[in-house]
DORO-193661 format. One line per field, with one value per residue (C-alpha): x, y, z; chain; residue number from 1; residue in three letters. Coordinates in nm, 3 decimals, always signed. Example, Ala and Ser with C-alpha at 12.3 -4.5 7.8 and 13.67 -1.06 7.14 Angstrom:
<fivexs>
c1 = [+1.230,+1.367]
c2 = [-0.450,-0.106]
c3 = [+0.780,+0.714]
unit = [A,A]
pos = [1,2]
code = [Ala,Ser]
</fivexs>
This chain:
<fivexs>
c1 = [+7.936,+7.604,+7.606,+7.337,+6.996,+6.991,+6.687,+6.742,+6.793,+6.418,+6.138,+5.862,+5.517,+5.377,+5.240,+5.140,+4.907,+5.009,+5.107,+4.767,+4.867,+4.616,+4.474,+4.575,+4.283,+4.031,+4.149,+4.158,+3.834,+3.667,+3.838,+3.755,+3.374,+3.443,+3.554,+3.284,+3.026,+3.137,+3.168,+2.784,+2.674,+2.877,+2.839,+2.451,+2.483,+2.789,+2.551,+2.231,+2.411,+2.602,+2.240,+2.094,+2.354,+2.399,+2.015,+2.004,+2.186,+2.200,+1.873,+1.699,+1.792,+1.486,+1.503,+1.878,+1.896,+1.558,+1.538,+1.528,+1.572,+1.790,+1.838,+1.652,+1.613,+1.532,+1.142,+1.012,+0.645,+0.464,+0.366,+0.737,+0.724,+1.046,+1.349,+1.135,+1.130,+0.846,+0.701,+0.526,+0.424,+0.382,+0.075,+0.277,+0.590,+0.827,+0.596,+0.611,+0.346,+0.135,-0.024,+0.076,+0.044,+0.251,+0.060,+0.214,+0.150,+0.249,+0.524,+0.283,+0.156,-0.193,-0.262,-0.182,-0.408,-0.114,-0.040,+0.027,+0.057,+0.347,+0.438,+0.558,+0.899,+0.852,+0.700,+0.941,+1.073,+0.849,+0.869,+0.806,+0.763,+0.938,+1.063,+0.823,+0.436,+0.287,+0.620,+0.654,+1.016,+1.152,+1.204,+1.451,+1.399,+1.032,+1.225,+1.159,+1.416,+1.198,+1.349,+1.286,+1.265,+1.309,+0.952,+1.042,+1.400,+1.175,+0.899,+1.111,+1.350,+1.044,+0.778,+0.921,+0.697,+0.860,+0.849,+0.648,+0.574,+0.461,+0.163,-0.099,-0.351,-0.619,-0.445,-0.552,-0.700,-0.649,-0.436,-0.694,-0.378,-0.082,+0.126,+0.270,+0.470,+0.282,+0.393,+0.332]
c2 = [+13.795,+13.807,+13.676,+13.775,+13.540,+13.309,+13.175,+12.839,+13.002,+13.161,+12.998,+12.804,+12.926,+12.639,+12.487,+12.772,+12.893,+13.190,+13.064,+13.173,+13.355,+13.501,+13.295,+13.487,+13.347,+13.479,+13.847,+13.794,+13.623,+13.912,+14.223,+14.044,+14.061,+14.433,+14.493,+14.277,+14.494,+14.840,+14.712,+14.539,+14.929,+15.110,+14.935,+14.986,+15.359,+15.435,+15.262,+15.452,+15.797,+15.715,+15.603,+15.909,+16.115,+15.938,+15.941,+16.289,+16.470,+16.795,+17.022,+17.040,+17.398,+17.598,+17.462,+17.563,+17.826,+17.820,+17.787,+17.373,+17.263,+16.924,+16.804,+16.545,+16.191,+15.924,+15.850,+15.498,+15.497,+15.199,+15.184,+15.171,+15.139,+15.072,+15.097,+15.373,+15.806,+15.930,+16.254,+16.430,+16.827,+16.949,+17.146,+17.361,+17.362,+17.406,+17.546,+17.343,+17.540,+17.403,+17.026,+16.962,+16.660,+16.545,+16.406,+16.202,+16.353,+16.265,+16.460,+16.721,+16.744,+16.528,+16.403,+15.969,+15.844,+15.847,+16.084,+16.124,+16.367,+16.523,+16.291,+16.320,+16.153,+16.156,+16.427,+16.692,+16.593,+16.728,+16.471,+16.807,+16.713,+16.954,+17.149,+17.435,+17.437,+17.310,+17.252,+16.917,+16.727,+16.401,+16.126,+15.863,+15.552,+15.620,+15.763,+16.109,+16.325,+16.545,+16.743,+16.731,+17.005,+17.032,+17.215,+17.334,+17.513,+17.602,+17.773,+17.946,+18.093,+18.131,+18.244,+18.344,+18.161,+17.911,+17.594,+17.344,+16.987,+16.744,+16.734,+16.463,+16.693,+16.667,+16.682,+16.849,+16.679,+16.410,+16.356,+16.237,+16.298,+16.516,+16.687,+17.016,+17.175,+17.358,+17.599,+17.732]
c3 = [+11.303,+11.154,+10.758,+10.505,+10.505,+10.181,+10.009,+10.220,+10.544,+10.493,+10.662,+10.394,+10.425,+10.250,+10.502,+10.666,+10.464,+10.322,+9.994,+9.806,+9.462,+9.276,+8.996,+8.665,+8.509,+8.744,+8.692,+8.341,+8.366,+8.565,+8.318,+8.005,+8.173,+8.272,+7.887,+7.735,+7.981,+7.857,+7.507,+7.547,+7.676,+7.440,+7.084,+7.055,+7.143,+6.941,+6.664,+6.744,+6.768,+6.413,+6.258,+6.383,+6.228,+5.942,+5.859,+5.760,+5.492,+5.430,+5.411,+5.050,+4.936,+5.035,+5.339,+5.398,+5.665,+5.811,+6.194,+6.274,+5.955,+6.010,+5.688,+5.417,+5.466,+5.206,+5.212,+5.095,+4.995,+5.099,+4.723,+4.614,+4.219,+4.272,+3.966,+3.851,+3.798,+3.957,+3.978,+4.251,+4.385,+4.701,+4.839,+5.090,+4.962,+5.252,+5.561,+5.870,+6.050,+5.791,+5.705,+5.331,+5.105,+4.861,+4.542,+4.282,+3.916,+3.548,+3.394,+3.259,+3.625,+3.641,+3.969,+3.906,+4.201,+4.443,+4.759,+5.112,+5.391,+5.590,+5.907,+6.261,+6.304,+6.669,+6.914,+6.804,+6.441,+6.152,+5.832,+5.592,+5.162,+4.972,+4.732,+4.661,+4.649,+4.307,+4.184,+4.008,+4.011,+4.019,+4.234,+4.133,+4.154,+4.343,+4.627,+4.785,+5.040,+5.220,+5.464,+5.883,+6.131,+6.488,+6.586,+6.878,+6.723,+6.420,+6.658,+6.862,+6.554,+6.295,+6.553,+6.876,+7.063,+7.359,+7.197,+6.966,+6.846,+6.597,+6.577,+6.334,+6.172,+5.890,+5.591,+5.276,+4.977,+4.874,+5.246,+5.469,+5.760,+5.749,+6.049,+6.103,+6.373,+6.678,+6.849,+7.178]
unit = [A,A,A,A,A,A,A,A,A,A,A,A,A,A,A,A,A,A,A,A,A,A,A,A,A,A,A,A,A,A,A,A,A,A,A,A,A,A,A,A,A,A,A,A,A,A,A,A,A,A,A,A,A,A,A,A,A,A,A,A,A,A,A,A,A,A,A,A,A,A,A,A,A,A,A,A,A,A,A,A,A,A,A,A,A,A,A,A,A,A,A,A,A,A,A,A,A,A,A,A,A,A,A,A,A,A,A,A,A,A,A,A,A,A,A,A,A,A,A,A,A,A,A,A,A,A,A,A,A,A,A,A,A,A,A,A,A,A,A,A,A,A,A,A,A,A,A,A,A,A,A,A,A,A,A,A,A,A,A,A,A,A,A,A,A,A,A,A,A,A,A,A,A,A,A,A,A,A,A,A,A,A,A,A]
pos = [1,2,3,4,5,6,7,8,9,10,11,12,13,14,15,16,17,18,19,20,21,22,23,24,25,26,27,28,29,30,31,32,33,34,35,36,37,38,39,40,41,42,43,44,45,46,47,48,49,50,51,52,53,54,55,56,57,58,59,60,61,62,63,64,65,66,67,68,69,70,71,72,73,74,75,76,77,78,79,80,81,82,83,84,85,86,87,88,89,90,91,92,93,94,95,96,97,98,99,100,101,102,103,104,105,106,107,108,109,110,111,112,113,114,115,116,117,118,119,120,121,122,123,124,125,126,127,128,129,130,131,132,133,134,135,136,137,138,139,140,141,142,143,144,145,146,147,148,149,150,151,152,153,154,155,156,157,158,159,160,161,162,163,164,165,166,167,168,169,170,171,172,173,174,175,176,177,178,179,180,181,182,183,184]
code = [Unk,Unk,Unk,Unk,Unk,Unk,Unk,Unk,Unk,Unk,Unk,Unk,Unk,Unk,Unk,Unk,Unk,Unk,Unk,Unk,Unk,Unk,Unk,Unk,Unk,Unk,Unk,Unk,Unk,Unk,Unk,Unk,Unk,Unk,Unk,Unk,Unk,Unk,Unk,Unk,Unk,Unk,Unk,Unk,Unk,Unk,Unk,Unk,Unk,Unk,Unk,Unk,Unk,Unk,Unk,Unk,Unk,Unk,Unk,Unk,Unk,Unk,Unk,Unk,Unk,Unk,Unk,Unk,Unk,Unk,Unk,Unk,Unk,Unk,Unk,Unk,Unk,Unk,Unk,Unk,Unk,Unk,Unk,Unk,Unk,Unk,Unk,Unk,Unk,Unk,Unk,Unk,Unk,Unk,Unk,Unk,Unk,Unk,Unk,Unk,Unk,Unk,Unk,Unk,Unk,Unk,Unk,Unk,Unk,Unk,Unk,Unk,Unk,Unk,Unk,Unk,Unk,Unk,Unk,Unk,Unk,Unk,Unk,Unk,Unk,Unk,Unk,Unk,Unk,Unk,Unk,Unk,Unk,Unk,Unk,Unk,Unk,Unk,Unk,Unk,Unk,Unk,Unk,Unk,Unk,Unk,Unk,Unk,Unk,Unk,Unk,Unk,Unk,Unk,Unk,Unk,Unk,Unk,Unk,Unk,Unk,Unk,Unk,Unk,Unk,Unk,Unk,Unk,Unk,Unk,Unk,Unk,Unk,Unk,Unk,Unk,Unk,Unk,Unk,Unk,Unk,Unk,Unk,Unk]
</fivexs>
């Protein structure tokens, strides 16, 4: 009669060397490396795609529903008067197939000795002042929201061409440099 093998009737391996576990601690050594990896990869471009969208509100309203318009963004001057109401008109109002400057004025529109010109934001992404030619407003606390474009988006809706860019230009006066878009 044959009776059913207990734990002491099995052979020991210790010896044998077959006993090798795997060490807990090196697989949760090696995923917590995996996680911290992805999270090193991930983090920075979660962060960079939120900035980017974040940056930009809504376009100004005469930009609103023209081809590429992306919305404003908040515009520092480097000569920040800071705590301050400001006022300013444009020379183009809101054309980004042409260079405008934006030159700062007293409240009953004489030109204060300050300006400066429209900007690329990169290769494609028009800085363009705003919000109507010769129209003097405001801007709180010395801080202007000019609106961006996509070039090539506004060249191919606004002048069916194939494409555009940013491009630095001469600006006009008092802007010794400005930018428009260019299309092709």
């Amino acid at each position: 009669m044959h009776r059913p093998q207990t734990l002491r009737d099995r052979p020991n391996n210790l010896d044998e060397g077959n006993n090798h576990m795997k060490s807990n601690q090196s697989t949760l050594a090696a995923t917590t490396t995996w996680v911290f990896r992805i999270l090193a990869v991930c983090v920075p471009v979660l962060m960079l795609l939120t900035s980017a969208q974040g940056q930009h509100s809504e376009p100004s309203p005469g930009a609103k529903g023209m081809p590429g318009a992306q919305g404003t963004i908040e515009f520092k001057p480097t000569d920040w008067k800071g705590n301050v109401t400001t006022y300013w008109k444009d020379t183009d109002g809101i054309n980004p197939g042409v260079a405008g400057c934006h030159i700062g004025v007293t409240q009953a529109g004489r030109p204060n000795g300050r300006f400066f010109g429209e900007a690329c934001q990169s290769d494609l992404i028009l800085i363009e002042s705003n919000p109507g030619k010769n129209k003097i407003h405001p801007h709180t606390n010395d801080l202007g929201h000019p609106d961006t474009f996509d070039c090539k988006a506004w060249c191919i809706g606004a002048k069916r061409t194939q494409g555009g860019v940013c491009r630095a230009v001469s600006g006009p006066p008092p802007c010794a440099t400005s930018a428009r878009c260019e299309c092709r």
